[in-house]
Chimera marker file (.cmm) of the C-alpha trace (Angstrom):
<marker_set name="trace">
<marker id="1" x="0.000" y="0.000" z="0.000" r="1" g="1" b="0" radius="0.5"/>
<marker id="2" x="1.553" y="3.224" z="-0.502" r="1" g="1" b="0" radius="0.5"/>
<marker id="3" x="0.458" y="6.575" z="0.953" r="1" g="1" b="0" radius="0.5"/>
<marker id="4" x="0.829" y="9.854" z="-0.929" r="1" g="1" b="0" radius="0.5"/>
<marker id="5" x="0.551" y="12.942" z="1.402" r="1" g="1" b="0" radius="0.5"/>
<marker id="6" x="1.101" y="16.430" z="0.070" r="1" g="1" b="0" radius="0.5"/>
<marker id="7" x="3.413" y="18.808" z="1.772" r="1" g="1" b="0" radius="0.5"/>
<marker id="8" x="2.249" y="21.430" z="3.686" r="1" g="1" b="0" radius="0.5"/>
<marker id="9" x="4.691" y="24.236" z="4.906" r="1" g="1" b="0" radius="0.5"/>
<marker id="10" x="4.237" y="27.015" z="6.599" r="1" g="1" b="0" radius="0.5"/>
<marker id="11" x="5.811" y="30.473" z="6.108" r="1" g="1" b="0" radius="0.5"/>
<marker id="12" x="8.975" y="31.080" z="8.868" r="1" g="1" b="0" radius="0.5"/>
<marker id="13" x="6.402" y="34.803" z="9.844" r="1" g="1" b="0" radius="0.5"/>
<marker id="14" x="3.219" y="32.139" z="10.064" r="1" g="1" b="0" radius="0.5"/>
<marker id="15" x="4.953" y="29.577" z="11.788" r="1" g="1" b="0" radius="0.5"/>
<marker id="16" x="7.128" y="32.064" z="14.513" r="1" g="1" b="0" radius="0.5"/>
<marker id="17" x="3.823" y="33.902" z="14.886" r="1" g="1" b="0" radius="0.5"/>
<marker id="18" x="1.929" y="30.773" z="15.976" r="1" g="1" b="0" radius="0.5"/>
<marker id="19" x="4.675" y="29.172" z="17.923" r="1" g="1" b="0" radius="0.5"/>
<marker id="20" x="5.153" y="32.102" z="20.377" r="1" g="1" b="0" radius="0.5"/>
<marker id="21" x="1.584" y="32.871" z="20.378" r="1" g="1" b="0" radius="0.5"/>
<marker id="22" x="1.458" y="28.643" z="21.536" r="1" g="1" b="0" radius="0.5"/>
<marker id="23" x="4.010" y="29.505" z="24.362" r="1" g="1" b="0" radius="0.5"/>
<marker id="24" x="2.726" y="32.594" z="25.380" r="1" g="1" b="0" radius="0.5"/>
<marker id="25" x="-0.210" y="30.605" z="25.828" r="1" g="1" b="0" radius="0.5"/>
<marker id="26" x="1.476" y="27.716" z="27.819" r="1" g="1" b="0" radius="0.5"/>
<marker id="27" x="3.927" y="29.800" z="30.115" r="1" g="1" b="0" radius="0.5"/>
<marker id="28" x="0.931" y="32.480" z="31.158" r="1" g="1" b="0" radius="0.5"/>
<marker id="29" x="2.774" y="31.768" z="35.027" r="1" g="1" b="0" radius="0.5"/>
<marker id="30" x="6.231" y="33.004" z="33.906" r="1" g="1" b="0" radius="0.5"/>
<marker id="31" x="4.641" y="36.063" z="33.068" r="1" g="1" b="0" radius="0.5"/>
<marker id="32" x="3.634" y="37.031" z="36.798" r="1" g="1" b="0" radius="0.5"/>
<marker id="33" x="7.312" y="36.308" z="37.972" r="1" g="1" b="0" radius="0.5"/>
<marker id="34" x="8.230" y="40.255" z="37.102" r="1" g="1" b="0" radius="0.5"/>
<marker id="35" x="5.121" y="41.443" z="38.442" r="1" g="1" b="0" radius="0.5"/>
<marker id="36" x="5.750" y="39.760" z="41.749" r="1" g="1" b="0" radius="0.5"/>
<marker id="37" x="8.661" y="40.988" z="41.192" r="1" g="1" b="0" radius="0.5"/>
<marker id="38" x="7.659" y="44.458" z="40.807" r="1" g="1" b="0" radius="0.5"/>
<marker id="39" x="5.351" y="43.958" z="44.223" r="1" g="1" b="0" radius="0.5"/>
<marker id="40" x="9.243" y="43.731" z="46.010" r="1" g="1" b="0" radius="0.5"/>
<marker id="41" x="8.028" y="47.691" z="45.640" r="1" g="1" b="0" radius="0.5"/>
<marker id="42" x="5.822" y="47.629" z="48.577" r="1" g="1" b="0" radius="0.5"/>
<marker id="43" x="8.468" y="46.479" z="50.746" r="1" g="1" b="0" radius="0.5"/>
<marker id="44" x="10.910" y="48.731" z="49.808" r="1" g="1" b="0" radius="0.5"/>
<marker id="45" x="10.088" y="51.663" z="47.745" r="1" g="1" b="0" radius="0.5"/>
<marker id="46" x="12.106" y="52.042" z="44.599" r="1" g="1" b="0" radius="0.5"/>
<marker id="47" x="11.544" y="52.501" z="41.339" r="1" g="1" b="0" radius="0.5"/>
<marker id="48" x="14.357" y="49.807" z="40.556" r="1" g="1" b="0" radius="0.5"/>
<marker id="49" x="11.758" y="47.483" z="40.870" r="1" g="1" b="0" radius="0.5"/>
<marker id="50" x="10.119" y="48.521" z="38.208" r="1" g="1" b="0" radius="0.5"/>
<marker id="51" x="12.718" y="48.846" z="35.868" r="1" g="1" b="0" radius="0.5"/>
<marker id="52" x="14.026" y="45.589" z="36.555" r="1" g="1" b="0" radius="0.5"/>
<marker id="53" x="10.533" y="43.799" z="36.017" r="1" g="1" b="0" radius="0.5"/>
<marker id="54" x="10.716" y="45.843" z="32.645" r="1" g="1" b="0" radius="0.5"/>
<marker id="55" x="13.785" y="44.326" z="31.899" r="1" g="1" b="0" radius="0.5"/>
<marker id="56" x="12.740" y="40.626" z="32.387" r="1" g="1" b="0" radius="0.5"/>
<marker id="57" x="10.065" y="41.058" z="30.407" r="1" g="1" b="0" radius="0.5"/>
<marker id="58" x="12.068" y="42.402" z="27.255" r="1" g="1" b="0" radius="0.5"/>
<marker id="59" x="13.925" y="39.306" z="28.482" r="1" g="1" b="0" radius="0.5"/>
<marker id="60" x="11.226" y="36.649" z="28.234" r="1" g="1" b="0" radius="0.5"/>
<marker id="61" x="9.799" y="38.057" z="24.686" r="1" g="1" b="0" radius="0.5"/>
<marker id="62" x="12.649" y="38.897" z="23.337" r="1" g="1" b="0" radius="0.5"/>
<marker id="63" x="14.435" y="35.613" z="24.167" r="1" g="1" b="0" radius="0.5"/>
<marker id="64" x="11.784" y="33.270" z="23.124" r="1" g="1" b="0" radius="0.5"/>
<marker id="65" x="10.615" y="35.446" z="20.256" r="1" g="1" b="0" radius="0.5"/>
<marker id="66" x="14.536" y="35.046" z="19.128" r="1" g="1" b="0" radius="0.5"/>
<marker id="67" x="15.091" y="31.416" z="19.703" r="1" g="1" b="0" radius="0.5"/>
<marker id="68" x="11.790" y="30.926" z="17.618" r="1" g="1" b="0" radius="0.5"/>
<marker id="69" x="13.471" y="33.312" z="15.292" r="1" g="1" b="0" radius="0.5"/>
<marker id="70" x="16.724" y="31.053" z="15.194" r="1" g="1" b="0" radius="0.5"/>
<marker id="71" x="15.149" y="27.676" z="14.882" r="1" g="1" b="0" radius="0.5"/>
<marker id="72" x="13.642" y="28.774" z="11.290" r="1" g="1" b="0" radius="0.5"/>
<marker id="73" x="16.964" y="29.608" z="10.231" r="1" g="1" b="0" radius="0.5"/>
<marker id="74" x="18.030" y="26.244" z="10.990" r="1" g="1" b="0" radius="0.5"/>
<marker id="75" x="18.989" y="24.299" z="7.764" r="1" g="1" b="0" radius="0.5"/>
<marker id="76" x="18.014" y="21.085" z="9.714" r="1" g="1" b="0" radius="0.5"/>
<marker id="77" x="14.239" y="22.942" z="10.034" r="1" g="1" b="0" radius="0.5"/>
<marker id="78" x="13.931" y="22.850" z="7.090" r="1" g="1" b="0" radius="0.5"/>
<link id1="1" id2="2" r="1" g="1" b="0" radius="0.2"/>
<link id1="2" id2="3" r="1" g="1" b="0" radius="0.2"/>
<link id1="3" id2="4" r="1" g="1" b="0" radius="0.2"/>
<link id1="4" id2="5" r="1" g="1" b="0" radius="0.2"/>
<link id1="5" id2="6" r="1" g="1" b="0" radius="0.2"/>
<link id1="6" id2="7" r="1" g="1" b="0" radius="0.2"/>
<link id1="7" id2="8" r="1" g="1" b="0" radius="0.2"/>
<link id1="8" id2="9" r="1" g="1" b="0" radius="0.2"/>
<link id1="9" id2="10" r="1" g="1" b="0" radius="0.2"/>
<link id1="10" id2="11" r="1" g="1" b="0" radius="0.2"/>
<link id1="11" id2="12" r="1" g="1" b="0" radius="0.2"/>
<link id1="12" id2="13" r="1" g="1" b="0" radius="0.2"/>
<link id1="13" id2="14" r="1" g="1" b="0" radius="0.2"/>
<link id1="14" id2="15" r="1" g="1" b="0" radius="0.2"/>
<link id1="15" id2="16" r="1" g="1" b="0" radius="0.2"/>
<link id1="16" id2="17" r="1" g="1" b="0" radius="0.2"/>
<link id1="17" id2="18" r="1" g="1" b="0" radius="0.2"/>
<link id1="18" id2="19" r="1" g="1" b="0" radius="0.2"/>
<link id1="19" id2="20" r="1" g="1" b="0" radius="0.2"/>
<link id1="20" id2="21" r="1" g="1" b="0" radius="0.2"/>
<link id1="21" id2="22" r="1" g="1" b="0" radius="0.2"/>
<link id1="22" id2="23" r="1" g="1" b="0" radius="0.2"/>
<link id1="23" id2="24" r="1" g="1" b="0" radius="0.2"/>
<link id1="24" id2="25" r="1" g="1" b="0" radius="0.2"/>
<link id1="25" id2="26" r="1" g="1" b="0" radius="0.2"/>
<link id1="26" id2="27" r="1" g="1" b="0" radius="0.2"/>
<link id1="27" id2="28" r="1" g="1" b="0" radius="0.2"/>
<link id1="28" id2="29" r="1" g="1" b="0" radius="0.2"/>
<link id1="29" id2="30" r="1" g="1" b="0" radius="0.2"/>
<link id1="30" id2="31" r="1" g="1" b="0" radius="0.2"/>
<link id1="31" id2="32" r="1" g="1" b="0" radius="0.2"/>
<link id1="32" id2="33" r="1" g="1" b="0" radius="0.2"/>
<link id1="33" id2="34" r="1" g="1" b="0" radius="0.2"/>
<link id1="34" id2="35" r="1" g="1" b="0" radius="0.2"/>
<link id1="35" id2="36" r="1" g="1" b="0" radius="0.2"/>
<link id1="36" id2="37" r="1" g="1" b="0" radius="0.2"/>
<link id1="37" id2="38" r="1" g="1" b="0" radius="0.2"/>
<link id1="38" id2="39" r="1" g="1" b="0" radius="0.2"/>
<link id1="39" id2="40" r="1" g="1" b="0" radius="0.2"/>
<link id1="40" id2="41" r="1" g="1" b="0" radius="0.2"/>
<link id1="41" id2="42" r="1" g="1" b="0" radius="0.2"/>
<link id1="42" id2="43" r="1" g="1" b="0" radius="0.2"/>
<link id1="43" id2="44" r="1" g="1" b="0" radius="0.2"/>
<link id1="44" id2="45" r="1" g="1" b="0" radius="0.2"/>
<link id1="45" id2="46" r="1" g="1" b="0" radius="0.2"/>
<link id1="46" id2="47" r="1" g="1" b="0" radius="0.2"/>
<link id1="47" id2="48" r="1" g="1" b="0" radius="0.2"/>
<link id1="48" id2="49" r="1" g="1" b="0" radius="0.2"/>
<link id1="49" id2="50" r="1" g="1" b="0" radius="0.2"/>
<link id1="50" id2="51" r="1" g="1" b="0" radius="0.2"/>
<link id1="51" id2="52" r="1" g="1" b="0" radius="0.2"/>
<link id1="52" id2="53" r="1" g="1" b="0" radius="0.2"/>
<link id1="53" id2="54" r="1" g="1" b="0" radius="0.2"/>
<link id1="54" id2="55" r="1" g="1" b="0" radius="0.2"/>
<link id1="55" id2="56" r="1" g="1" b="0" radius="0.2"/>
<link id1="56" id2="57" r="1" g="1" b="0" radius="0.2"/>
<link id1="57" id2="58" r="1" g="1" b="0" radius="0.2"/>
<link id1="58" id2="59" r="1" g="1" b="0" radius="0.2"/>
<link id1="59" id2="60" r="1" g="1" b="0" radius="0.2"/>
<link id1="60" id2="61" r="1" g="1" b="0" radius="0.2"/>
<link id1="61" id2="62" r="1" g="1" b="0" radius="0.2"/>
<link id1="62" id2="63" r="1" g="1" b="0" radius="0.2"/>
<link id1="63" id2="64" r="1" g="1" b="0" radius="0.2"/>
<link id1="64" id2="65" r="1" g="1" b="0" radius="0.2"/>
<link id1="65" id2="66" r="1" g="1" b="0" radius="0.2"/>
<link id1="66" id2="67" r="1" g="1" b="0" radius="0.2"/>
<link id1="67" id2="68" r="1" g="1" b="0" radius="0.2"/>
<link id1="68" id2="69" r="1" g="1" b="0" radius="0.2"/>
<link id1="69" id2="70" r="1" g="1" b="0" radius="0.2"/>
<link id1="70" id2="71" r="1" g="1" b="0" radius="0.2"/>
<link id1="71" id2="72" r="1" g="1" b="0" radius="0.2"/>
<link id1="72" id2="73" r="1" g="1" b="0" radius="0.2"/>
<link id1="73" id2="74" r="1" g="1" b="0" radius="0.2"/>
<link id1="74" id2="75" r="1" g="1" b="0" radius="0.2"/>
<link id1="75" id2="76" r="1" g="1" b="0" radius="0.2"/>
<link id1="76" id2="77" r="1" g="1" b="0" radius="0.2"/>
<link id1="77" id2="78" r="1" g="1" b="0" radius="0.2"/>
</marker_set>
């Protein structure tokens, strides 16, 4: 018996769009590590707080946005 399937490929914009979209989705809890971070605030007022929970959030999306980003440039991806 043979089986004939037809390829289906998505675009690298389609497929990093969905993917990060999926993990956003999936890691919602990392996302409220800066803003407990940013509650450190009520402790001791600073506004270094809130800088630094600004800064791991660049970190999160830009990291995972980039590693998405790298994986389609892959040749094995392909």
């Amino acid at each position: 018996m043979i089986v004939k399937t037809k390829k289906v490929q998505l675009q690298k914009k389609e497929f990093i769009k969905l993917a990060f979209e999926n993990l956003v989705k999936s890691f919602w809890w990392a996302l409220l590590i800066p803003i407990a971070w940013a509650l450190f605030y009520v402790i001791q007022p600073n506004k270094w707080w809130f800088i630094s929970s600004a800064i791991m959030y660049v970190l999160i999306f830009g990291l995972t946005y980039l590693l998405l980003f790298s994986v389609t440039k892959n040749e094995q991806f392909e």
